[in-house]
N, C-alpha and C positions, 0 to 999 in steps of 0.2 A: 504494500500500500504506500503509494508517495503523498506524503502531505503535502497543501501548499502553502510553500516558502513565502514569506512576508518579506520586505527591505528593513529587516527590524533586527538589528545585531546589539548584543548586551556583551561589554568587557569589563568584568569585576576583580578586584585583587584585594585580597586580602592579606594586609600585613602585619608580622611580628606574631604570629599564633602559635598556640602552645603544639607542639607536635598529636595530640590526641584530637584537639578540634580541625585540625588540616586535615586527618587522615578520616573524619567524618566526610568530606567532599569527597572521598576516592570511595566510601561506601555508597555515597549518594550518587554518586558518576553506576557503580556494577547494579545498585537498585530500578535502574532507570535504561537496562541494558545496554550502558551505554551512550549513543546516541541515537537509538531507538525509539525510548517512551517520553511521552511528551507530560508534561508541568509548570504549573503555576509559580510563579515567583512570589516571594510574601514582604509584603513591607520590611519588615526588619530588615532584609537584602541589602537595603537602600541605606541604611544606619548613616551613611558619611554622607549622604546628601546632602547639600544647604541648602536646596529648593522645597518649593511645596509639595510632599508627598500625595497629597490629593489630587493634585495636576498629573501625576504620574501615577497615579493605581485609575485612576477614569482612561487613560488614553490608553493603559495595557490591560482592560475588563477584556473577558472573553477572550484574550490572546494568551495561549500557551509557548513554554520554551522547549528546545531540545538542546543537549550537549553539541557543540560544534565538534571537539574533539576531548578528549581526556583532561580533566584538571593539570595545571601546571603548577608542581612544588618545587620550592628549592628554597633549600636547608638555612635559614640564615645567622643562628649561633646553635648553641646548647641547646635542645628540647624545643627551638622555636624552628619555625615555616615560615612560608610567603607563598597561598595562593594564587592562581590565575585560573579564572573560569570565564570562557568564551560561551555565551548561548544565540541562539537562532530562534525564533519568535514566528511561530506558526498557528496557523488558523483550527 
C-alpha cells in the first residue's frame, strides 16, 4: 500500500539525553516497523518551540508521520546522546 506523501518534512534533535531516553527513539523507530506505520506526533514533540503550539497542532490535525529513515544517535559524553529524527507527514 503506498500512502500519499505530503510536502510536509519534520527534523527534530534532541540534545544532551541520558542514554536510556535516546534508546526509547530506537524502540519507537522497531514499534513503528520502521518506516512502515504511520503516527501522530504529540505536543510535547514540540517542547523547544517559541511559537504558538496551537498554530501548529490545527495545521498538523488529521496528518500523520512516518520514519524517513532510522533515528540518528551519536554519543556525546558519558551516558549522554544526541538524537536526530527525520519524519514524512502523510495523509
Amino acid at each position: 500500500m503506498c500512502l500519499p506523501q505530503l510536502d510536509l518534512k519534520l527534523s527534530l534533535t534532541y540534545a544532551n539525553l541520558p542514554d536510556a531516553v535516546a534508546a526509547q527513539f530506537l524502540d519507537h523507530f522497531d514499534a513503528m516497523k520502521g518506516t512502515f506505520k504511520r503516527f501522530h506526533v504529540v505536543s510535547e514533540t514540540l517542547a523547544g518551540f517559541l511559537g504558538s503550539h496551537d498554530r501548529l497542532q490545527g495545521r498538523a490535525e488529521g496528518i500523520k508521520f512516518r520514519y524517513e529513515g532510522p533515528p540518528q544517535l551519536s554519543h556525546v559524553r558519558f551516558s549522554r546522546s544526541t538524537v536526530t529524527v527525520n519524519l514524512i507527514g502523510v495523509l
